[in-house]
PDB file of N, CA, C and O in Angstrom:
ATOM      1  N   UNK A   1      19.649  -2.429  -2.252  1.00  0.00           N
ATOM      2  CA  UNK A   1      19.111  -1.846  -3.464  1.00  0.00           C
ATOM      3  C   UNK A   1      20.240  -1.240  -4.305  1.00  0.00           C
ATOM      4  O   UNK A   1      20.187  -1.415  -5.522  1.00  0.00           O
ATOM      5  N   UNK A   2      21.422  -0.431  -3.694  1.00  0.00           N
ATOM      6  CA  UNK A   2      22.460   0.063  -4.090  1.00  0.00           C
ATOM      7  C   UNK A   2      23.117  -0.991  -4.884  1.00  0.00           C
ATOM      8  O   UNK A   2      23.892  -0.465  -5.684  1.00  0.00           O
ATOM      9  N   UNK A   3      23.105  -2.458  -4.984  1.00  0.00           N
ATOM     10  CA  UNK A   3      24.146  -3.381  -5.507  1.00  0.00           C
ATOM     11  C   UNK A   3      22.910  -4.378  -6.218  1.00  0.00           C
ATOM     12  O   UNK A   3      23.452  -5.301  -6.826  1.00  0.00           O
ATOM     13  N   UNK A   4      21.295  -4.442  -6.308  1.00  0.00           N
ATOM     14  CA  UNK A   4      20.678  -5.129  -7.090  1.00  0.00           C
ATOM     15  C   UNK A   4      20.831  -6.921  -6.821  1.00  0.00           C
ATOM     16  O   UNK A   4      20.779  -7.996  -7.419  1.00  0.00           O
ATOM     17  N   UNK A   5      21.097  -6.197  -5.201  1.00  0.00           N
ATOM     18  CA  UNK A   5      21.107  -7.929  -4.716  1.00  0.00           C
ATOM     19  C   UNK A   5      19.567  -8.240  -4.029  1.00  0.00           C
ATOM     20  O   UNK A   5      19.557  -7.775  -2.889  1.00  0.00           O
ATOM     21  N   UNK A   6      18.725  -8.658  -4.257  1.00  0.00           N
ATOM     22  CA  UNK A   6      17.225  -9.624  -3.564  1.00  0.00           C
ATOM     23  C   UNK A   6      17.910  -9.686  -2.570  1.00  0.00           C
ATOM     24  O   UNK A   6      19.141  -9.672  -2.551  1.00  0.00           O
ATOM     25  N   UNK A   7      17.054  -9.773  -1.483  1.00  0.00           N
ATOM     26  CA  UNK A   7      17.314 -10.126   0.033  1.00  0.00           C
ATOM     27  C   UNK A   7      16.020 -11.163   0.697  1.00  0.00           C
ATOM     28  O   UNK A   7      14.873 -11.413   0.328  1.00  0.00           O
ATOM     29  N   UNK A   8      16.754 -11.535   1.694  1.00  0.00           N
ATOM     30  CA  UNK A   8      15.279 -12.603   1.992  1.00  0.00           C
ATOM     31  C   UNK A   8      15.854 -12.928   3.299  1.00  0.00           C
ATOM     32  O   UNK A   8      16.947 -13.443   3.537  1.00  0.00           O
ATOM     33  N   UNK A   9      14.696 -12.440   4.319  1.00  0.00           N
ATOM     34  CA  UNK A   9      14.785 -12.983   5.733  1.00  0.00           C
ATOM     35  C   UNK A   9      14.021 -13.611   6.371  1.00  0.00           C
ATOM     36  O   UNK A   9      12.839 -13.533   6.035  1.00  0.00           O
ATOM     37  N   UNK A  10      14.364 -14.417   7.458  1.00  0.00           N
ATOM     38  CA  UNK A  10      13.748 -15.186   8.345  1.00  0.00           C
ATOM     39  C   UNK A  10      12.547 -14.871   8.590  1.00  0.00           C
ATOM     40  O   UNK A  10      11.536 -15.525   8.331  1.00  0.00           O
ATOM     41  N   UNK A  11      12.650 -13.702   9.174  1.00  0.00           N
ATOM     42  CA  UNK A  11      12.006 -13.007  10.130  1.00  0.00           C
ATOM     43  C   UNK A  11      10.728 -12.611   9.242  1.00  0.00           C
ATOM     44  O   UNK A  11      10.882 -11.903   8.246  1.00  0.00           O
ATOM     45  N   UNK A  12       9.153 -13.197   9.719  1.00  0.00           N
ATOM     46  CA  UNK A  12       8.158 -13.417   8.520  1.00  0.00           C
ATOM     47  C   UNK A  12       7.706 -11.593   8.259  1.00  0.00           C
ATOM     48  O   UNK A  12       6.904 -11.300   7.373  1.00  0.00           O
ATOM     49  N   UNK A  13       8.171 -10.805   8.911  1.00  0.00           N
ATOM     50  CA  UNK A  13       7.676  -9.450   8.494  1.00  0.00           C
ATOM     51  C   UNK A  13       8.231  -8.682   7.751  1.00  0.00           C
ATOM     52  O   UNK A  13       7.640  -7.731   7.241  1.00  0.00           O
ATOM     53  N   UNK A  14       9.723  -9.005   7.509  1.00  0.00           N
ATOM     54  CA  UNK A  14      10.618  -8.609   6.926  1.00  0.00           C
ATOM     55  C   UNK A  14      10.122  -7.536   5.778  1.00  0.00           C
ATOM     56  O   UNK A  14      10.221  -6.310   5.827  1.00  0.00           O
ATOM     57  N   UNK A  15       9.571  -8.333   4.749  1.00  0.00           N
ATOM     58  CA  UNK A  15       9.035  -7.523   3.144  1.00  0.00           C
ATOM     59  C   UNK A  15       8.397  -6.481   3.623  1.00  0.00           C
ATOM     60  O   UNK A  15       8.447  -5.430   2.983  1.00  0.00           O
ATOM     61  N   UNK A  16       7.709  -6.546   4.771  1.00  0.00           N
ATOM     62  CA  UNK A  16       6.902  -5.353   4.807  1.00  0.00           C
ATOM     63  C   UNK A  16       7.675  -4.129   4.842  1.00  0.00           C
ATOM     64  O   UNK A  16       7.272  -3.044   4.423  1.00  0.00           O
ATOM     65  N   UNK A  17       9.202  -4.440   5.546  1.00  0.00           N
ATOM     66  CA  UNK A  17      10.052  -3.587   5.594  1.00  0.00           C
ATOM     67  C   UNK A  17      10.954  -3.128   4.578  1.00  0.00           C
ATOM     68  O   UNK A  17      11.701  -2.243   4.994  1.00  0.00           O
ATOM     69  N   UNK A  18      11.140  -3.483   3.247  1.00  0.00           N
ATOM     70  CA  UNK A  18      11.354  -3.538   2.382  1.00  0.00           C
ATOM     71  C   UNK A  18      12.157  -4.576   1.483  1.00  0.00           C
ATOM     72  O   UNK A  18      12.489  -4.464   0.303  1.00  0.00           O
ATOM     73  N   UNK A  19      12.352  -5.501   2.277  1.00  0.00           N
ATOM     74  CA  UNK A  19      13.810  -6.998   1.772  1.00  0.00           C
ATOM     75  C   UNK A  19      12.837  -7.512   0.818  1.00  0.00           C
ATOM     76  O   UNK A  19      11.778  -6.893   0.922  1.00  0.00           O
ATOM     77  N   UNK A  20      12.805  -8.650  -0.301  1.00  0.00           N
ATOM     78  CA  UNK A  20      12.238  -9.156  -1.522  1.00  0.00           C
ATOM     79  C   UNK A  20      11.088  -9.711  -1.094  1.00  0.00           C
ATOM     80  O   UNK A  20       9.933  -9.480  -1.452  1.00  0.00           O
ATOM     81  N   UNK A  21      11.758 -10.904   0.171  1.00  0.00           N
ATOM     82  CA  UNK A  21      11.172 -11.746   0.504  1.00  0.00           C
ATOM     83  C   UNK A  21      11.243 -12.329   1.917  1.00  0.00           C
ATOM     84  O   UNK A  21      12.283 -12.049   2.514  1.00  0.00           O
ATOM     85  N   UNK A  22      10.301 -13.124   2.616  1.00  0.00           N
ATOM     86  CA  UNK A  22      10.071 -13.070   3.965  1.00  0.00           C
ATOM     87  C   UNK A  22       9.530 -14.535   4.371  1.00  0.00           C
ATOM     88  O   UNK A  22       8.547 -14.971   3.771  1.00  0.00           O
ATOM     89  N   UNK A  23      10.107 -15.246   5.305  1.00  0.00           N
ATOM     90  CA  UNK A  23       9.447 -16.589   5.513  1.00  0.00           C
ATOM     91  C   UNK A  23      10.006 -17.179   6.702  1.00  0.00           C
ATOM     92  O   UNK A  23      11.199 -17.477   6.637  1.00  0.00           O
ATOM     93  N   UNK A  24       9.301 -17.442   7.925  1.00  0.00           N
ATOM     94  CA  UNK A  24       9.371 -17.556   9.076  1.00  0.00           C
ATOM     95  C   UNK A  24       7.906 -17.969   9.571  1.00  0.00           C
ATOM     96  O   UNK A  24       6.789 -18.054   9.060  1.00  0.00           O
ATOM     97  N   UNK A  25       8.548 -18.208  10.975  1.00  0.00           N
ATOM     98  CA  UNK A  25       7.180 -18.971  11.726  1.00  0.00           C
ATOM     99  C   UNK A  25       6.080 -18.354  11.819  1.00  0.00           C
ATOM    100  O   UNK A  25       6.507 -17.313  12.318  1.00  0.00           O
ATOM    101  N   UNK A  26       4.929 -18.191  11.714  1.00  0.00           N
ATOM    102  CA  UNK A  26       4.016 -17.523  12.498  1.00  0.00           C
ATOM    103  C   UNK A  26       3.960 -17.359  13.655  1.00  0.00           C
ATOM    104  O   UNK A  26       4.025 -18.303  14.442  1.00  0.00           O
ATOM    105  N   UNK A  27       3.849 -16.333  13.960  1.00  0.00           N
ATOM    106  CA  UNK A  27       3.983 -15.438  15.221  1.00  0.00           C
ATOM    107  C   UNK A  27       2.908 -15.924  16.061  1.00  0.00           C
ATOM    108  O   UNK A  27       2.964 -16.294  17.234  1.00  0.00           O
ATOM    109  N   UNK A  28       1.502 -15.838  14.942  1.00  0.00           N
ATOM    110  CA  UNK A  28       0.378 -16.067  16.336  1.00  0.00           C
ATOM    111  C   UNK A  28       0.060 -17.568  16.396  1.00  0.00           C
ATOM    112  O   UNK A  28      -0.723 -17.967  17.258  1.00  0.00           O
ATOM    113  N   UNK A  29       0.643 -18.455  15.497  1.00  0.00           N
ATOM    114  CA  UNK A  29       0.504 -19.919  15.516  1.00  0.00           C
ATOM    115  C   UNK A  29       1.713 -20.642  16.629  1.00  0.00           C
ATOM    116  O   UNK A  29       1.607 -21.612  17.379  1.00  0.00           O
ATOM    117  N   UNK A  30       2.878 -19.705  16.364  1.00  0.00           N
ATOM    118  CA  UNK A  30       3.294 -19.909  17.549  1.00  0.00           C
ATOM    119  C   UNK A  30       3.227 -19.439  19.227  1.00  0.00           C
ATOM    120  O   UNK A  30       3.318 -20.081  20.273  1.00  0.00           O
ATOM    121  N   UNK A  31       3.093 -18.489  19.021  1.00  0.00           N
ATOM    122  CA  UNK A  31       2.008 -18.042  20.352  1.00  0.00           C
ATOM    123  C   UNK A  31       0.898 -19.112  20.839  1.00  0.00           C
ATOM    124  O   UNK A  31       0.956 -19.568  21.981  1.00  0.00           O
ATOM    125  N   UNK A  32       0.106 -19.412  20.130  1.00  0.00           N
ATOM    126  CA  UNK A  32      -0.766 -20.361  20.429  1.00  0.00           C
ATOM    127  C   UNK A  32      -0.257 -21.657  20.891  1.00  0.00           C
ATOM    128  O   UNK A  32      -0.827 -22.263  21.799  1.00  0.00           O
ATOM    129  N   UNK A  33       0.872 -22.142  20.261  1.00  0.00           N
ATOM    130  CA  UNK A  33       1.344 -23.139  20.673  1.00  0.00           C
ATOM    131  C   UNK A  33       1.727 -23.396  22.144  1.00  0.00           C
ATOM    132  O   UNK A  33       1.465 -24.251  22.991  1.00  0.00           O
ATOM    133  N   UNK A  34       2.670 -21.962  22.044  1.00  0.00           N
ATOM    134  CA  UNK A  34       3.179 -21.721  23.563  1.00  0.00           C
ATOM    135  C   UNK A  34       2.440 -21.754  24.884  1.00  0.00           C
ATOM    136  O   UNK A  34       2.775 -22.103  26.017  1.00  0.00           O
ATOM    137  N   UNK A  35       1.156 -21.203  24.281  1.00  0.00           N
ATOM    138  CA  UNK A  35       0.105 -21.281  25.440  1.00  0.00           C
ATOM    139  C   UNK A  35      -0.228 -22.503  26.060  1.00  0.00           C
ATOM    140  O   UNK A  35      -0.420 -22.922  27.201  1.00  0.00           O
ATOM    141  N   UNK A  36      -0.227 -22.922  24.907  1.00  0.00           N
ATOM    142  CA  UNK A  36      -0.635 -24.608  25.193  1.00  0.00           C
ATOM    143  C   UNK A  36       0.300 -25.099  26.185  1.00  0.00           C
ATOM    144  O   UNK A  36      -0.134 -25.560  27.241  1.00  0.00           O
ATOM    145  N   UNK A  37       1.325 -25.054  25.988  1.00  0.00           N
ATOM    146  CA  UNK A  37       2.572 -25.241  26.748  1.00  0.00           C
ATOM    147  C   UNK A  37       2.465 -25.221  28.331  1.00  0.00           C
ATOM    148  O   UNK A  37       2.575 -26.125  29.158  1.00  0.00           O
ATOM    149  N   UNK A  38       2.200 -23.811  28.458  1.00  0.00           N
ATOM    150  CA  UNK A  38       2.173 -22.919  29.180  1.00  0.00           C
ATOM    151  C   UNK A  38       1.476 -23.300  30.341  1.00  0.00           C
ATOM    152  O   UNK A  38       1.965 -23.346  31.470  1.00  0.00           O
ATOM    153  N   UNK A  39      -0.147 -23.683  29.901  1.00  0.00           N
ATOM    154  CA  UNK A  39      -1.437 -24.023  30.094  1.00  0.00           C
ATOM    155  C   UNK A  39      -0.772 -25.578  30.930  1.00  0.00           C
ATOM    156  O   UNK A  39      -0.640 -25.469  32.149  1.00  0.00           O
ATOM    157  N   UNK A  40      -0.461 -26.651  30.434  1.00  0.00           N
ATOM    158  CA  UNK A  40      -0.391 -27.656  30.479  1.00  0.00           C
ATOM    159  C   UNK A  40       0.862 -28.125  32.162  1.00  0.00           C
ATOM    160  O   UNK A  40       0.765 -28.975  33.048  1.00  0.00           O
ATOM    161  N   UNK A  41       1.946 -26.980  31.838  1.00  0.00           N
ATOM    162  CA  UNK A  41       3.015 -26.750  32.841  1.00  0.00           C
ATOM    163  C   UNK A  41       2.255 -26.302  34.240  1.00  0.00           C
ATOM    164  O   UNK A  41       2.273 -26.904  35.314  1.00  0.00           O
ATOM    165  N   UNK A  42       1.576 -25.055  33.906  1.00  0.00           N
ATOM    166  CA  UNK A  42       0.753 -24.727  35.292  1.00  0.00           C
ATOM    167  C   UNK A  42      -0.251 -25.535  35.868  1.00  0.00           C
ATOM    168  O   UNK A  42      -0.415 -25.434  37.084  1.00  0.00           O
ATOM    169  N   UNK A  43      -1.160 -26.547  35.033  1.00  0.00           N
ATOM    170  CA  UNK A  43      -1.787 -27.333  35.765  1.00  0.00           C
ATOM    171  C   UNK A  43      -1.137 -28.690  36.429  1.00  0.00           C
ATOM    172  O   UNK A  43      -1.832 -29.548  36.973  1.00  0.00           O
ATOM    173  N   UNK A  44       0.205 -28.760  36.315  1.00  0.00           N
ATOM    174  CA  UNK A  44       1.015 -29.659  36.912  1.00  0.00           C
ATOM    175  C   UNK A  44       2.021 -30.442  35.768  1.00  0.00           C
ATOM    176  O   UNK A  44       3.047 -30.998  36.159  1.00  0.00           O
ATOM    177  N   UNK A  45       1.653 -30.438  34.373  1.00  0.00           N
ATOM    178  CA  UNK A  45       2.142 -31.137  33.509  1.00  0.00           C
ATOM    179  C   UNK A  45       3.821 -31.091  34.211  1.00  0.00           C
ATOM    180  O   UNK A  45       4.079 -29.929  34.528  1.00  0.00           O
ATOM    181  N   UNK A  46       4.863 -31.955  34.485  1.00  0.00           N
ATOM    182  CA  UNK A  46       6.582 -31.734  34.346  1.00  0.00           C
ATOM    183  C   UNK A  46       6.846 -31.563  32.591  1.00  0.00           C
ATOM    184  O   UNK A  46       6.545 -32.182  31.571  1.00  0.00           O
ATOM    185  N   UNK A  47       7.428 -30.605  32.881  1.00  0.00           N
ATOM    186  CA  UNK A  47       8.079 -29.963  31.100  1.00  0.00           C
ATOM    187  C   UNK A  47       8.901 -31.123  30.396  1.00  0.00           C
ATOM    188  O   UNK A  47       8.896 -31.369  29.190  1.00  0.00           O
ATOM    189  N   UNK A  48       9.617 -31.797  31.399  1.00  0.00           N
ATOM    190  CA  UNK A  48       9.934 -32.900  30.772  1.00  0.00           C
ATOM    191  C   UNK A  48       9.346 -33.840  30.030  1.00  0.00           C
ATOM    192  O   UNK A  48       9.712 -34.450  29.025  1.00  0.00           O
ATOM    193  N   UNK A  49       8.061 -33.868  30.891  1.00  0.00           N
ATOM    194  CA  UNK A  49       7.102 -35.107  29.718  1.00  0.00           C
ATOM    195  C   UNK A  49       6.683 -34.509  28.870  1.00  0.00           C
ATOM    196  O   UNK A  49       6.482 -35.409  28.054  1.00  0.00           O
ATOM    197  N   UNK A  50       6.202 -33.108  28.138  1.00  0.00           N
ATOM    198  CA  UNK A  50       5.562 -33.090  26.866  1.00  0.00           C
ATOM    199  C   UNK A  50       6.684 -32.591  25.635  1.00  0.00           C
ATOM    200  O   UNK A  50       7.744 -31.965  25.609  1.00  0.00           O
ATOM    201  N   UNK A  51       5.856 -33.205  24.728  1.00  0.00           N
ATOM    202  CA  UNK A  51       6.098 -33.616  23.799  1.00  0.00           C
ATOM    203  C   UNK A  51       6.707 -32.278  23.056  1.00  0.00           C
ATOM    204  O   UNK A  51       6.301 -31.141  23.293  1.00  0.00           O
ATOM    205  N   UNK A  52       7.931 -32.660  21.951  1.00  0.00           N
ATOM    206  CA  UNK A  52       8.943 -31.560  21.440  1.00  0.00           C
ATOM    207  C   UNK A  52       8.208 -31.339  19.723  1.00  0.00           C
ATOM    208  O   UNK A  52       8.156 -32.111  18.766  1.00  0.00           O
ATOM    209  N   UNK A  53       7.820 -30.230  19.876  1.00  0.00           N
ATOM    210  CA  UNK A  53       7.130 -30.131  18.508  1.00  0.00           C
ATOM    211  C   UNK A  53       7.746 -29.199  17.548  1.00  0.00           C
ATOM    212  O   UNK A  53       8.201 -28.247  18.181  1.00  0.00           O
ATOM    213  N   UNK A  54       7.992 -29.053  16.017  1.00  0.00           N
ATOM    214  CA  UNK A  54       8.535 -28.969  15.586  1.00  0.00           C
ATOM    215  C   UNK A  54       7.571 -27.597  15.111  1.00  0.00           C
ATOM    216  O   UNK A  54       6.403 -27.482  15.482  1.00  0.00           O
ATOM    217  N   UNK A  55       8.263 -26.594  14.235  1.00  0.00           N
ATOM    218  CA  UNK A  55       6.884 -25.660  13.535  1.00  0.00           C
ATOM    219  C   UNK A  55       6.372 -26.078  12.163  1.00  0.00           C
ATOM    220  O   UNK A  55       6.996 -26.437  11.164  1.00  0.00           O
ATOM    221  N   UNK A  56       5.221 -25.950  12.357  1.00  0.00           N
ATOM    222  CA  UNK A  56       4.539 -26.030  11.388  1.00  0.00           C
ATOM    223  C   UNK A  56       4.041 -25.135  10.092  1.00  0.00           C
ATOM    224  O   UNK A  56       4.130 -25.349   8.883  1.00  0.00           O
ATOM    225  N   UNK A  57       3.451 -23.991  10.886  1.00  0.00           N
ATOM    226  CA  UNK A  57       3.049 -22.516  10.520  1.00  0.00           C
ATOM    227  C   UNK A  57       3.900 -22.223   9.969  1.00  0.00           C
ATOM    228  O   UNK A  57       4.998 -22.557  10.414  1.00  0.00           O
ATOM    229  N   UNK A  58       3.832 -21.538   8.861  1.00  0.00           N
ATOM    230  CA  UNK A  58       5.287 -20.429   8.151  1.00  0.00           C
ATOM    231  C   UNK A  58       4.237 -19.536   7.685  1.00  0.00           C
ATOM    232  O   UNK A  58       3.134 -19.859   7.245  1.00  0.00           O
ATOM    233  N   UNK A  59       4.891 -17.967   7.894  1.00  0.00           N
ATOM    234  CA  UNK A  59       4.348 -16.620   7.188  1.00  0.00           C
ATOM    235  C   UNK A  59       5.105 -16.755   5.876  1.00  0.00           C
ATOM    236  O   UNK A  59       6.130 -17.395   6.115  1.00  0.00           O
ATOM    237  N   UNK A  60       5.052 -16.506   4.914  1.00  0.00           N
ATOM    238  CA  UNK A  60       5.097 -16.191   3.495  1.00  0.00           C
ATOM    239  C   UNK A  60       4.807 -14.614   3.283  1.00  0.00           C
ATOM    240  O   UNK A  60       3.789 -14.313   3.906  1.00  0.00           O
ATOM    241  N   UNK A  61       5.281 -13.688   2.714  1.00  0.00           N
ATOM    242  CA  UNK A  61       5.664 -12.376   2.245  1.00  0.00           C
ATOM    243  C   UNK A  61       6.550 -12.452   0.978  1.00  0.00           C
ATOM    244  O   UNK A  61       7.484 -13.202   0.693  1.00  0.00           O
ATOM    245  N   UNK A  62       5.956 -11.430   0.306  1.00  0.00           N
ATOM    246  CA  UNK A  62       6.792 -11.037  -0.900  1.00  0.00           C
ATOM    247  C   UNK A  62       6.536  -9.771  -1.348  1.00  0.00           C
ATOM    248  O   UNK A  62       5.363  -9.448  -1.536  1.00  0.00           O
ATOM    249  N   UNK A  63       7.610  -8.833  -1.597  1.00  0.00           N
ATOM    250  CA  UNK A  63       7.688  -7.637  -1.720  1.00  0.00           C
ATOM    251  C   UNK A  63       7.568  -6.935  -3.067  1.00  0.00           C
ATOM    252  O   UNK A  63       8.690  -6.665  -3.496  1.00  0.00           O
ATOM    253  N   UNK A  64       6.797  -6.631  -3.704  1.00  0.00           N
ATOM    254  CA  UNK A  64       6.563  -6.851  -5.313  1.00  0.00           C
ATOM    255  C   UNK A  64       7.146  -5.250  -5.402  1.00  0.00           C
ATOM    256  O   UNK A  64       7.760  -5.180  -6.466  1.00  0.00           O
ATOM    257  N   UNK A  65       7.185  -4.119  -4.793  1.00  0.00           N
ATOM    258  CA  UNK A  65       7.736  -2.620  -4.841  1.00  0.00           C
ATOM    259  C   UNK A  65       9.133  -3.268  -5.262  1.00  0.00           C
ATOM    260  O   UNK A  65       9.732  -2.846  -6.251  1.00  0.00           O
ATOM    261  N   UNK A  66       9.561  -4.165  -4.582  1.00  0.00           N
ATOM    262  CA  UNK A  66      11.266  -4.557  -3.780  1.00  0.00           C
ATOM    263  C   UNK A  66      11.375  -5.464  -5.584  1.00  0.00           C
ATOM    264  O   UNK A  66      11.939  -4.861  -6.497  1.00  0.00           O
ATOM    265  N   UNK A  67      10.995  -6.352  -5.738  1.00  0.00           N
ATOM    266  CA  UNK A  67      11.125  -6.842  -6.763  1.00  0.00           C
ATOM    267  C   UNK A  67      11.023  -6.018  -8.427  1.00  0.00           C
ATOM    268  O   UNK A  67      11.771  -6.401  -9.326  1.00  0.00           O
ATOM    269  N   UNK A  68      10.114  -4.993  -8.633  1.00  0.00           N
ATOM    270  CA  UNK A  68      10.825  -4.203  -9.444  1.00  0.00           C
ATOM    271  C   UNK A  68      11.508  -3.455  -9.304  1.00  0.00           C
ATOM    272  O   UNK A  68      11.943  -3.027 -10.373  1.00  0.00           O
ATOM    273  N   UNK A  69      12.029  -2.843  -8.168  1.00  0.00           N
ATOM    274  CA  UNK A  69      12.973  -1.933  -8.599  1.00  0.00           C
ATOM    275  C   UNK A  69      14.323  -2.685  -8.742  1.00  0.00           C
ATOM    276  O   UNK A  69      15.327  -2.109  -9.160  1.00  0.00           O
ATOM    277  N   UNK A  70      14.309  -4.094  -8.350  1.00  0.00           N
ATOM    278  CA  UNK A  70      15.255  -5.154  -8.939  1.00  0.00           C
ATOM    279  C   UNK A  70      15.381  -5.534 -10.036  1.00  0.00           C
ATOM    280  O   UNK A  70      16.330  -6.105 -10.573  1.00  0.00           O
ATOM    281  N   UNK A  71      14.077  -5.120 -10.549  1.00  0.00           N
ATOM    282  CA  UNK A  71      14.342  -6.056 -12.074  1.00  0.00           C
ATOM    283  C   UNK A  71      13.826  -7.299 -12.491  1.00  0.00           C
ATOM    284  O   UNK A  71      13.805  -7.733 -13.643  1.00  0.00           O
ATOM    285  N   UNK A  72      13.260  -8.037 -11.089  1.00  0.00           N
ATOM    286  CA  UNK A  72      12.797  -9.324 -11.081  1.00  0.00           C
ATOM    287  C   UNK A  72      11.295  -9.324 -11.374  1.00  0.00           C
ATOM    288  O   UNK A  72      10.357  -8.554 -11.167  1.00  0.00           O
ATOM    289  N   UNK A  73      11.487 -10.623 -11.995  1.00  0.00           N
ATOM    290  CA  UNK A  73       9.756 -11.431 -12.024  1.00  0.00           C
ATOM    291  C   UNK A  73       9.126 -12.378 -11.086  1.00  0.00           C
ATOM    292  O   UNK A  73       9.471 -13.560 -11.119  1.00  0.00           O
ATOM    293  N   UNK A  74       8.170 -11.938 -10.193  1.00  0.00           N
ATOM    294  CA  UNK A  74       7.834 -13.371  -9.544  1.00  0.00           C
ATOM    295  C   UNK A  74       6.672 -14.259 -10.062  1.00  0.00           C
ATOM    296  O   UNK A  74       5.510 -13.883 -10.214  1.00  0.00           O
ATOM    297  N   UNK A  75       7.148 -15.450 -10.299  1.00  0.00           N
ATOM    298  CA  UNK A  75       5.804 -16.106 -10.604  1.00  0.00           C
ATOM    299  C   UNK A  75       4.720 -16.600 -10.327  1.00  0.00           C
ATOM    300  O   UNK A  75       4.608 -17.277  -9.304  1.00  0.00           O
ATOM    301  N   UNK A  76       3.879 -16.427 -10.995  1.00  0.00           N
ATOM    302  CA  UNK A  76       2.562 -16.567 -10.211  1.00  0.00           C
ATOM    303  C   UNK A  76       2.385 -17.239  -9.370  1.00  0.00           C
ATOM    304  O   UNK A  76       1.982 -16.800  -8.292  1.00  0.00           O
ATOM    305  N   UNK A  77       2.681 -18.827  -9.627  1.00  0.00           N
ATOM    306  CA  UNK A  77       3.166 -19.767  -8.718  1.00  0.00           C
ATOM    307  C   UNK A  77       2.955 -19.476  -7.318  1.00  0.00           C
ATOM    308  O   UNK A  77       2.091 -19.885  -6.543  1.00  0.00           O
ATOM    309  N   UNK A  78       3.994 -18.627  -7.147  1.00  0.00           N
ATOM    310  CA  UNK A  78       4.814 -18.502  -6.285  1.00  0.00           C
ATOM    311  C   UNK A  78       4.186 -16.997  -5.231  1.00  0.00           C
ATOM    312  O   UNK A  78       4.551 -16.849  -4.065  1.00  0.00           O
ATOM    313  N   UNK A  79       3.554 -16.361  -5.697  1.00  0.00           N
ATOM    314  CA  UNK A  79       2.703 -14.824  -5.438  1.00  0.00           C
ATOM    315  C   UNK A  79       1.387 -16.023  -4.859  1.00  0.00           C
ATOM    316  O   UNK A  79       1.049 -15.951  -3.677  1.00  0.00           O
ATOM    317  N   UNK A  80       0.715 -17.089  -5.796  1.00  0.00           N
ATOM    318  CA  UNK A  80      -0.423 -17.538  -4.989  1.00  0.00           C
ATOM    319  C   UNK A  80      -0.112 -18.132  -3.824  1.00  0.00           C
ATOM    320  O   UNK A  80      -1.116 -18.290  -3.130  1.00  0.00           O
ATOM    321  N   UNK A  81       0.901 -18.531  -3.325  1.00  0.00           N
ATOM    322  CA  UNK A  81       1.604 -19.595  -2.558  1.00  0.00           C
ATOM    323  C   UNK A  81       1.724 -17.993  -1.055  1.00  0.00           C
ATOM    324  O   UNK A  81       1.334 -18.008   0.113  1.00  0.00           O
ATOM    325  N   UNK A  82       2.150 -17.303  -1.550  1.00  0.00           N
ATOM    326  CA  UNK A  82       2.036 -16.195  -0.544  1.00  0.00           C
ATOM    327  C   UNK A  82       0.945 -15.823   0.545  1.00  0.00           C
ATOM    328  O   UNK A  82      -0.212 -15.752   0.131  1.00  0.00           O
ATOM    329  N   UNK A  83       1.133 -15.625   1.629  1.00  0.00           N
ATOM    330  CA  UNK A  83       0.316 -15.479   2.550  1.00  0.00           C
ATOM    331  C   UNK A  83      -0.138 -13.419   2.658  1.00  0.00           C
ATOM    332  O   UNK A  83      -1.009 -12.799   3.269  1.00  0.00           O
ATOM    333  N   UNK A  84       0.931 -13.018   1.763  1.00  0.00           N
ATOM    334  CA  UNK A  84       0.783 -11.449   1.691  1.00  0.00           C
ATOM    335  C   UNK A  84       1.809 -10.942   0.735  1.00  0.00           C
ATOM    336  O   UNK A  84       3.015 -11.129   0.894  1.00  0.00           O
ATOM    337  N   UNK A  85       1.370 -10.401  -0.099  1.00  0.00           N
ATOM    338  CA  UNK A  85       2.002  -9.968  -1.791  1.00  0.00           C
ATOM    339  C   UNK A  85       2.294  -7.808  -1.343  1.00  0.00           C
ATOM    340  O   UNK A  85       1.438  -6.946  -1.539  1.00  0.00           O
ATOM    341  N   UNK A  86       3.174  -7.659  -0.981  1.00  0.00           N
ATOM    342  CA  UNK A  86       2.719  -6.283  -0.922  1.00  0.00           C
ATOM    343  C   UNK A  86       3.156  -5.301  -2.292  1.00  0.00           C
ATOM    344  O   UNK A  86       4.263  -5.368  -2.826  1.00  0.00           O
ATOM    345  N   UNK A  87       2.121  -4.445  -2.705  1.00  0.00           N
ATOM    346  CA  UNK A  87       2.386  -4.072  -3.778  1.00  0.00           C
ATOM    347  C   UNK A  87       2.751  -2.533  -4.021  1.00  0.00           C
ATOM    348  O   UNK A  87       3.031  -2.136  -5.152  1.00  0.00           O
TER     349      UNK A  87
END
């Protein structure tokens, strides 16, 4: 905030913490996945045979406090596209 640089992290909770912007996996979509995993290994599946999946899920955040005291505009676009706008 001291230098009026936007920030933007991985990590999908980030904005809540105050950075611009936030975009990463879902937490509970990946959780779910894992289970599956998980599930499949303990009933005998070898880890070797299943299948390598890529993520799908992304959290979306945007920090609209964080964005004016920057100076910035976000566009609408881009606020509907959000999974959580905090204001």
């Amino acid at each position: 905030m001291k230098h009026k640089l936007p920030s933007f992290s991985g990590e999908p909770t980030a904005a809540s913490a105050g950075m611009l912007t936030s975009c990463g996996a879902s937490i509970p979509a990946s959780c779910q996945r894992a289970a599956f995993f998980v599930d499949r290994i303990l009933r005998g599946a070898r880890p070797a045979d299943l299948p390598v999946e890529t993520i799908t899920a992304f959290h979306l955040e945007i920090n609209l406090k964080t964005a004016k005291a920057l100076g910035l505009t976000i566009p609408p676009s881009l606020l509907a596209r959000a999974d959580q706008v905090i204001e």
